[in-house]
C-alpha positions in Angstrom: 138.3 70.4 117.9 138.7 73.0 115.2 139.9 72.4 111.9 142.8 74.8 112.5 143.5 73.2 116.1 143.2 69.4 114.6 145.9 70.5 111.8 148.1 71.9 114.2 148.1 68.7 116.8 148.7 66.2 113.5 152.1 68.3 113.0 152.9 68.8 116.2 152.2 64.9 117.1 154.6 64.6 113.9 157.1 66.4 115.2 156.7 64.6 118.8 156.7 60.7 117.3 159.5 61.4 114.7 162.8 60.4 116.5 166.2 59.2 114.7 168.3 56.7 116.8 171.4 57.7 115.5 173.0 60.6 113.6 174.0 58.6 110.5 170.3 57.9 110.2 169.7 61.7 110.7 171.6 62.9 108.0 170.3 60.3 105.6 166.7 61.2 106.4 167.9 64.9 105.8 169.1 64.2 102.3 166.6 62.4 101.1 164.3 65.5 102.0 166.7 67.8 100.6 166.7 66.3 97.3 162.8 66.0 97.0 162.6 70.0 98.1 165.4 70.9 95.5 163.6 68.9 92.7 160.2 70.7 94.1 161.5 74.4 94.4 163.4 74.1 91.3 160.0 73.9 89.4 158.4 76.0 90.8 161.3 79.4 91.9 162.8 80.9 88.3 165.7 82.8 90.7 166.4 79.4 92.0 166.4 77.6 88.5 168.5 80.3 87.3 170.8 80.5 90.6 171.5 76.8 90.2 172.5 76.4 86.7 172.5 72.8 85.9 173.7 71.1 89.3 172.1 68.1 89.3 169.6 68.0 93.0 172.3 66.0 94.8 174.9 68.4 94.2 172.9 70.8 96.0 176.1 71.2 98.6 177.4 72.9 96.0 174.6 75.4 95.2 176.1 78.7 95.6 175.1 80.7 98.7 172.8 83.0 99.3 172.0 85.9 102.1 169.3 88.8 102.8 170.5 91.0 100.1 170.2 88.0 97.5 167.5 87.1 98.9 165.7 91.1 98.9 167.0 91.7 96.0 165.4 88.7 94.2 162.7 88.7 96.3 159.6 88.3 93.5 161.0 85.6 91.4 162.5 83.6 94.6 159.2 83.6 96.1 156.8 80.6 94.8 153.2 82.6 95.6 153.3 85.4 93.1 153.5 88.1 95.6 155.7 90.9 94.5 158.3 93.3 97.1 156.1 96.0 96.8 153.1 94.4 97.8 154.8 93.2 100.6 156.5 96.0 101.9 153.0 97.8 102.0 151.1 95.7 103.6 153.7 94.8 106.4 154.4 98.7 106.5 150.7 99.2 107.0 150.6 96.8 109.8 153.3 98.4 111.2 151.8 101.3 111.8 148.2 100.1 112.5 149.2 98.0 114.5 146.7 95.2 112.8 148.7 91.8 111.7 146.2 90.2 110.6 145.7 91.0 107.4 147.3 88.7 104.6 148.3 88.3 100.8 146.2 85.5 99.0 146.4 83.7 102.5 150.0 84.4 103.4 151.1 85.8 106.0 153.9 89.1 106.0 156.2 90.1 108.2 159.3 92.5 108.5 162.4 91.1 110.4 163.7 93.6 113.1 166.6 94.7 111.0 169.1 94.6 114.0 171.7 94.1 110.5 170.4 97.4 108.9 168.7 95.1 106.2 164.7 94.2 107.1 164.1 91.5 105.7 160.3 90.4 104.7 158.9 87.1 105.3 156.5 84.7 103.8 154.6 81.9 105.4 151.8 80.2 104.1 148.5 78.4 105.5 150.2 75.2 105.7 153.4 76.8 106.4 152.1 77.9 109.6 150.2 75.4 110.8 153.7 73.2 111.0 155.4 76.4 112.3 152.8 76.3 115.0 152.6 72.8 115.6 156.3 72.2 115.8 156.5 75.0 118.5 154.4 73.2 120.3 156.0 69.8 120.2 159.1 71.1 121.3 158.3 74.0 124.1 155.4 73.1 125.8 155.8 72.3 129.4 153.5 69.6 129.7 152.3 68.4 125.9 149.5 69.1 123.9 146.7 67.8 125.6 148.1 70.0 129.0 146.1 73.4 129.3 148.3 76.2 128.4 148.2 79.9 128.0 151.0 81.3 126.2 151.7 85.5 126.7 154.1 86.7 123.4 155.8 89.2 123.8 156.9 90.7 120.4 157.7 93.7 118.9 154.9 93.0 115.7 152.0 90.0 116.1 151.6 87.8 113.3 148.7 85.3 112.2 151.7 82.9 113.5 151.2 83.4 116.5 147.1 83.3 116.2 146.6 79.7 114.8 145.4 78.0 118.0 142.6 80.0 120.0 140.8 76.9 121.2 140.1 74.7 124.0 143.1 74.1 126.0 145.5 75.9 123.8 145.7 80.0 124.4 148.0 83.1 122.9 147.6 86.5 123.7 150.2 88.3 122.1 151.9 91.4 124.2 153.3 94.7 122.2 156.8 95.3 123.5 155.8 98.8 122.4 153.4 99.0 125.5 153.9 100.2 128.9 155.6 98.1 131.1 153.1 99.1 133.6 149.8 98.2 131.5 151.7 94.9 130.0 152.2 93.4 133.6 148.7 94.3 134.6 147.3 92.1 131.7 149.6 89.5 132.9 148.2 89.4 136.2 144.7 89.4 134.4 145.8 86.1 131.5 147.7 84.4 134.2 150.0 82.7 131.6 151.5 79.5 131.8 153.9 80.3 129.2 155.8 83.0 128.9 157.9 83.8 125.3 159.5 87.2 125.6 163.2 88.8 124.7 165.9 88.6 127.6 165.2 92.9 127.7 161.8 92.4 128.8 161.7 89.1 130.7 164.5 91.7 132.9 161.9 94.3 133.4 159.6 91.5 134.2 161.9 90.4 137.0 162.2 93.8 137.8 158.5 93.8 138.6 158.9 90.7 140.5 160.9 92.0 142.8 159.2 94.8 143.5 156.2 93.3 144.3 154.2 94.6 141.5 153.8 91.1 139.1 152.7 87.9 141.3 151.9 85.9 138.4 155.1 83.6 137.5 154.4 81.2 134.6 155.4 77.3 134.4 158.4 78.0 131.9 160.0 81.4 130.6 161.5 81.3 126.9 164.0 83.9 126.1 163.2 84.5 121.9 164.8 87.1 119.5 168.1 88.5 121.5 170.6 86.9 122.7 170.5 85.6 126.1 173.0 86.8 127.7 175.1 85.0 130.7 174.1 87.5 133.0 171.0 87.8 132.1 170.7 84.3 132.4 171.8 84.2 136.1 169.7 87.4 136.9 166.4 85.2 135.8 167.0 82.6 137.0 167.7 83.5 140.7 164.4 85.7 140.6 162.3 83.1 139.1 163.9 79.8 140.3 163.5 77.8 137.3 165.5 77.4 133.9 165.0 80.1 131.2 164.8 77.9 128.1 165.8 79.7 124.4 164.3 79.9 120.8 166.8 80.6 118.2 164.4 82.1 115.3 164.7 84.3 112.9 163.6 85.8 110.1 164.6 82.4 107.9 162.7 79.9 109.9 162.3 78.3 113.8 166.5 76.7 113.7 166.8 75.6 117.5 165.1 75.6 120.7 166.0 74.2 124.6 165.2 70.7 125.1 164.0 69.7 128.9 167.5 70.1 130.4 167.5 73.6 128.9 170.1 72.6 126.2 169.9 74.2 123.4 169.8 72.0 120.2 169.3 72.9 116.9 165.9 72.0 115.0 167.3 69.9 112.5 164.2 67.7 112.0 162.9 70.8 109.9 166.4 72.5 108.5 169.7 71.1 107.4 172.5 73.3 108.9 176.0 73.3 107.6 179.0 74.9 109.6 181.3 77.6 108.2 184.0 77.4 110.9 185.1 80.5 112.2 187.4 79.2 114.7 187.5 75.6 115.4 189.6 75.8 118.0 186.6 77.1 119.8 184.0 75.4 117.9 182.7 78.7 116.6 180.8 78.8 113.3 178.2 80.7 111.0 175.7 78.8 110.1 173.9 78.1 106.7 170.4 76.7 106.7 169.0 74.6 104.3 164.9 74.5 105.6 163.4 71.8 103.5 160.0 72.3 104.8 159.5 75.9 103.6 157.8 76.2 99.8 156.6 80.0 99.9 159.8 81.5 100.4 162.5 79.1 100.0 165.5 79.3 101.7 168.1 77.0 100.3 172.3 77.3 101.6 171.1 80.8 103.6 174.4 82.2 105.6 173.5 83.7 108.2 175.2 86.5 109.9 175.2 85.1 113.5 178.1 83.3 115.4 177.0 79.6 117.1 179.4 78.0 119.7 179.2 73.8 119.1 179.1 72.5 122.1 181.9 70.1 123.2 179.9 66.9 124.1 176.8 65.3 124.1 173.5 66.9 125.6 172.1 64.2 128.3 169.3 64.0 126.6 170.6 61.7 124.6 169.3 63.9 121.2 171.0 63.8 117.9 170.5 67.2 117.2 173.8 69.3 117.2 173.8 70.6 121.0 174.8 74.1 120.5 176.8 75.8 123.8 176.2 79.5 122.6 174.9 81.8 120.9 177.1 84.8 120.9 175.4 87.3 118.0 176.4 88.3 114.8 179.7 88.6 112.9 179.4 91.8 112.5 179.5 92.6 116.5 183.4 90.8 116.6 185.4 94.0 118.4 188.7 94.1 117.4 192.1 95.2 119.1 195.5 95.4 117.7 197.8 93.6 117.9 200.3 94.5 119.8 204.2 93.8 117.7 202.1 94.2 114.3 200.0 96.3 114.3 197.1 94.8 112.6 193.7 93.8 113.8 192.5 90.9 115.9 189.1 89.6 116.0 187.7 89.6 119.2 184.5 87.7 120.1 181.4 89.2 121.8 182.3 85.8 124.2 185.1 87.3 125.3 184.6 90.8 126.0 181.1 89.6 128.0 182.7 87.8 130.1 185.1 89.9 130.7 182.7 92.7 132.2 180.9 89.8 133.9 184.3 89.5 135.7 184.3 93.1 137.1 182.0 92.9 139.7 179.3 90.7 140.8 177.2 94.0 141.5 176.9 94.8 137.7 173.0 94.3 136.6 172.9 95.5 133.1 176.0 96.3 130.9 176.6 97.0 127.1 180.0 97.3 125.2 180.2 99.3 121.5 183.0 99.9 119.6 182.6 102.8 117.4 183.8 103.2 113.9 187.2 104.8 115.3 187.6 101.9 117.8 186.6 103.3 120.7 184.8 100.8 123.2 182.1 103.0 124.9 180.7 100.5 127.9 178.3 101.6 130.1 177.6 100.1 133.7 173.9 99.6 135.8 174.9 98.5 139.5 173.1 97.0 142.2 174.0 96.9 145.8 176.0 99.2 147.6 179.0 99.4 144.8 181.3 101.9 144.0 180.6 102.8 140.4 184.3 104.0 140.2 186.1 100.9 141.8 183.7 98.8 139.5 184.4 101.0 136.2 188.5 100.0 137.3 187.9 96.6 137.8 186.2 96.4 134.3 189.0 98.1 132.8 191.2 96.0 134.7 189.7 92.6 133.3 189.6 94.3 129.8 193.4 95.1 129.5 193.7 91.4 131.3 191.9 89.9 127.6 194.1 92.1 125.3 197.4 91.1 127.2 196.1 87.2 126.4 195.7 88.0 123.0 199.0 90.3 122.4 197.0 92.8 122.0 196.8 96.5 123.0 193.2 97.8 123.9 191.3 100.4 122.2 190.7 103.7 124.5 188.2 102.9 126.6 184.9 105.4 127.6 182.6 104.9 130.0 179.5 106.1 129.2 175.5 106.2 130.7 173.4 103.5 130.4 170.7 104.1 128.2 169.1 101.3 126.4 165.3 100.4 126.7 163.2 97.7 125.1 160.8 97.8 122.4 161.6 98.0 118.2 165.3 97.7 118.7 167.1 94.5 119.8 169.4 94.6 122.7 173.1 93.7 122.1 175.2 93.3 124.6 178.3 94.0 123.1 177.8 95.6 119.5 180.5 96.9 116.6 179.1 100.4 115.1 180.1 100.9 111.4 178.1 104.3 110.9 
C-alpha cells in the first residue's frame, strides 16, 4: 500500500468508526473542535485576528460573518500558507487553459470555483487537507467500502490533485472533461468500465440519453449527482433509465458539507463542518446556511454564509443518523423569482421550489425545462418534450399551473415568454429556474 493510499484509508476508516449516539453528544463534540480551531487559526490568520477583535474562542457564535467577497478580498492575509491572490489566480488561470491541474503552490493545491454567482472564488487545500478530503469521500460514498474494488469516472469541468490522491490497488479515478465531446467521453466509459460514476445532473442526462439509445452499455454500481442542483425531474428521468437511486454531494467551493447516506438521504457532513441556520422561512423549514469547517487550516473558513437555500427536512432520516437530514436543495438566494402582489403592489419572493414544481405540473411529456426572470421581470421558460405532445397545449398548461401559484400567493404573474431551449453542459452550471440581474 502506498503512503498516499495508507493515509487516505486511516481518515477514511476515521470517518467510518466515528459515530455520535445522540445529537447532544454531537454538538458537544462539535464545540470542543470549534474552540481548538479558533484558538489555532487565530495564531496563525492576521485577517482573522483582526476580524475577531477580542471575542474570547467560545464566543465564536458571535464572530461576525463572512462571504466570498470578504473572503477574495482578504484572500492573502486569510490564508495561513503565504500564498498571495495573484499567485493564485495565475496558476489556476494557467491550468485553465492548459488544461494541466496538477501543478501546485508549495504543495497546495488551487482551484477556481465555477462562478455560477458572478464571483470565482479560489481555493486552497493542502497535502493533509486532501488526504481527509479524499478519505472522507470515501467513507461516505463508496458503494461497497474501502477494501471493495472501485473505479470512480469524474466528471468535472477542471481536475484537481483532489481528485488524483488514490491511483492504487483497488482504488481508481479517471477524471472526465465536461468540456469533451459527449461522443469521445462515453466511448472512454465503455473502455474504464466505472463502478462509480460522479457527474452534474446536465451530464448524467446526456448519459441517459446515450443509454437509451443504445450507444453507452456500461451502467455503474451507484450514480452521484455533484455541483448542480438535482432537480426533481431530473431525478425521476435517472432514475427510471438507470433503475437505481441517484445519490447527491453537496460541495462547493468552501468544503465537502453533505452527501446521501444509503437510503439516498441527503444529510449534511457535520462530522467535518458546523452549520448554523439563517431561517429564511420557517414555515417551510427553508434556510441559508453558514459553515463553520473546523478541519480546514490553509484557507479557513470560519461563520461562511453561503448564498444557497437548504430545505430541513421534517423528520428523521431512517437511518437513524444525527446529521441534519436535509429535504432540498433548491439553489441560491439570488434565483428567488418574484411576483407582485396583487392589492399592494409590492414584491413577493417566490422560491425556485415553487415555480419547478409548477412546470413539472404541466405535462408529464416535459424532458428538460428552465425558467429566468429577467431584470424587467419577465419569466422567459423554455420547454424540451418527449412523446407525442403538443408543444402549444403543453406551453398552456404551464402557463395554466403558473397563474394557479400566483393566485395562491395573491399575486399577479409577471408576462410570461416562451422561448427555445438552448442550454448545453460544460463551464456553466445548469439552473433550472434562475433570476438575471444584468
Amino acid at each position: 500500500m502506498s503512503n498516499t493510499l495508507r493515509i487516505v484509508v486511516h481518515y477514511a476508516l476515521a470517518r467510518g468508526l466515528r459515530k455520535w449516539k445522540t445529537r447532544e453528544q454531537l454538538e458537544r463534540w462539535q464545540e470542543r473542535r470549534i474552540i481548538r480551531h479558533v484558538h489555532q487559526i487565530r495564531a496563525r490568520s492576521s485577517f482573522y485576528r483582526k476580524w475577531w477583535s477580542s471575542l474570547n474562542a467560545s464566543d465564536w457564535r458571535r464572530f461576525p460573518l463572512i462571504d466570498k467577497s470578504i473572503m477574495m478580498e482578504n484572500f492573502d492575509t486569510l490564508n495561513t500558507v503565504g500564498i498571495t491572490k495573484n499567485e493564485a489566480l495565475a496558476l489556476a488561470g494557467e491550468s485553465e487553459e492548459t488544461r494541466d491541474f496538477k501543478p501546485s503552490i508549495q504543495g497546495v493545491t488551487v482551484g477556481l470555483s465555477s462562478g455560477t454567482s458572478g464571483n470565482r472564488g479560489i481555493f486552497l487545500v493542502s497535502d493533509r487537507e486532501q488526504d481527509a478530503w479524499t478519505g472522507t469521500v470515501l467513507a461516505k460514498l463508496l458503494p461497497g467500502g474501502l477494501w471493495k474494488t472501485a473505479k470512480i469516472a469524474f466528471f468535472l469541468r477542471a481536475n484537481s490533485n483532489l481528485y488524483e490522491s488514490v491511483q492504487r490497488g483497488k482504488l481508481q479515478f479517471q477524471y472526465f472533461d465536461l468540456l469533451e465531446r459527449v461522443e469521445n467521453l462515453v466511448k472512454r466509459l465503455e473502455t474504464y468500465q466505472p463502478t462509480v460514476w460522479v457527474a452534474p445532473p446536465s451530464m448524467l442526462r446526456l448519459l441517459a440519453d446515450a443509454y437509451v439509445a443504445g450507444h453507452l452499455t456500461a451502467v455503474p454500481d451507484k450514480i452521484i449527482s455533484v455541483a448542480e442542483v438535482l432537480d426533481p425531474l431530473d431525478r425521476k428521468v435517472l432514475e427510471q433509465v438507470f433503475g437505481q437511486t441517484v445519490h447527491q454531494v453537496y460541495q462547493c467551493t468552501e468544503g465537502f458539507l453533505g452527501a446521501t447516506c444509503r437510503y439516498g438521504t441527503l444529510h449534511l457532513n457535520e462530522d467535518i463542518v458546523h452549520i448554523e441556520k439563517e431561517f429564511i422561512d420557517p414555515s417551510t423549514r427553508r434556510f441559508v446556511p453558514i459553515i463553520t469547517d473546523f478541519s480546514r487550516t490553509s484557507q479557513p473558513i470560519i461563520r461562511y454564509r453561503l448564498n444557497d437555500i437548504l430545505t430541513e427536512a421534517a423528520l428523521p432520516c431512517a437511518c437513524g443518523s444525527p446529521f441534519t437530514t436535509i429535504e432540498r436543495i433548491e439553489g441560491r438566494c439570488d434565483d428567488t423569482l418574484y411576483f407582485t402582489q396583487l392589492h399592494t403592489g409590492e414584491a413577493v419572493p417566490i422560491f425556485p421550489d415553487f415555480v419547478t414544481r409548477s412546470v413539472i405540473a404541466g405535462s408529464p411529456e416535459i424532458e428538460h425545462y428552465r425558467v429566468v426572470q429577467q431584470e424587467d421581470g419577465t419569466m422567459e421558460v423554455s420547454l424540451v418534450l418527449g412523446g407525442n405532445a403538443a408543444l402549444g397545449q403543453v406551453k398552456a398548461d404551464v402557463l395554466q399551473e403558473l397563474n394557479k401559484l400566483a393566485d395562491r400567493m395573491d399575486c399577479t404573474l409577471p408576462e410570461v415568454r416562451f422561448v427555445p431551449y438552448a442550454f448545453k453542459p460544460g463551464v456553466t452550471k445548469l439552473r433550472r429556474v434562475e433570476r438575471q440581474l444584468d
